[in-house]
N, C-alpha and C positions, 0 to 999 in steps of 0.2 A: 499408306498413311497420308494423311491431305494436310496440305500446308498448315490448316486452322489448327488442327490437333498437332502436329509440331511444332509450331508458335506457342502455342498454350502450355503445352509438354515444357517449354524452357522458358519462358519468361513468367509463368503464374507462380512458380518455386521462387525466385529472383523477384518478387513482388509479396510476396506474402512473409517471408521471411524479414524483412524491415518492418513489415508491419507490426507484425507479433513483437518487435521489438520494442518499437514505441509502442504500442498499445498498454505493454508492461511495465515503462517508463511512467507514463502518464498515470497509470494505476497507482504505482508505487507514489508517484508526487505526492496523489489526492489523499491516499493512508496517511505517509508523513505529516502533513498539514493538517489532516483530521488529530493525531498523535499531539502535535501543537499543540493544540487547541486542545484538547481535552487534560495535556499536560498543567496548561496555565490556569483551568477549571479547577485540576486536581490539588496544585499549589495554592491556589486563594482558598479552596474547601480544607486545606489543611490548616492554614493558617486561622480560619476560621472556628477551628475545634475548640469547643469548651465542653467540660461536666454538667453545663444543665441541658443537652439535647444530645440523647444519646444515636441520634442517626447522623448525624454531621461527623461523626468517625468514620460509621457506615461508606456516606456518599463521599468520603476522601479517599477511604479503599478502594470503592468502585470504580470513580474517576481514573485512580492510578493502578488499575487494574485494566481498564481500557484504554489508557495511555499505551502500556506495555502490550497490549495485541495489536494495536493498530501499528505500533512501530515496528514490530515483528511484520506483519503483513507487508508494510511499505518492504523491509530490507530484501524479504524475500522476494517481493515483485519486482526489484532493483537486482537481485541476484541472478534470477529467471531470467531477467533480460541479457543479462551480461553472459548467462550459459547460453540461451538461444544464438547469442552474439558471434559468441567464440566457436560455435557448431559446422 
């Protein structure tokens, strides 16, 4: 076996494995902050409901419908990280 493929054989594991790490941090951030933000959309559209426009229920559902997936995605991409972590 040649030194290059020994080198490689033990430090691309030892490099790769931090990555995946942040890579799944960073992912999880940009959900949460996406989550934010479509949380404080969802709470002004809530507040904004009345009986004369019946889609403004609609788009507060929606809103806080995609609040709850995007937060879910961050957790788990924060979670993922943390089991790659602990591996």
């Amino acid at each position: 076996m040649s030194v290059v493929a020994r080198f490689v054989r033990h430090v691309v594991p030892g490099v790769i494995r931090p990555l995946r790490v942040l890579w799944n941090e960073v992912i999880g951030f940009f959900f949460i902050v996406l989550a934010v933000w479509f949380g404080a959309s969802a709470i002004r559209t809530a507040r904004e409901i009345n009986d004369t426009d019946p889609g403004s229920l609609f788009r507060a559902l929606i809103s806080g419908g995609f609040t709850l997936v995007l937060a879910a995605f961050g957790a788990a991409s924060f979670w993922k990280a943390r089991k790659i972590n602990r591996s």
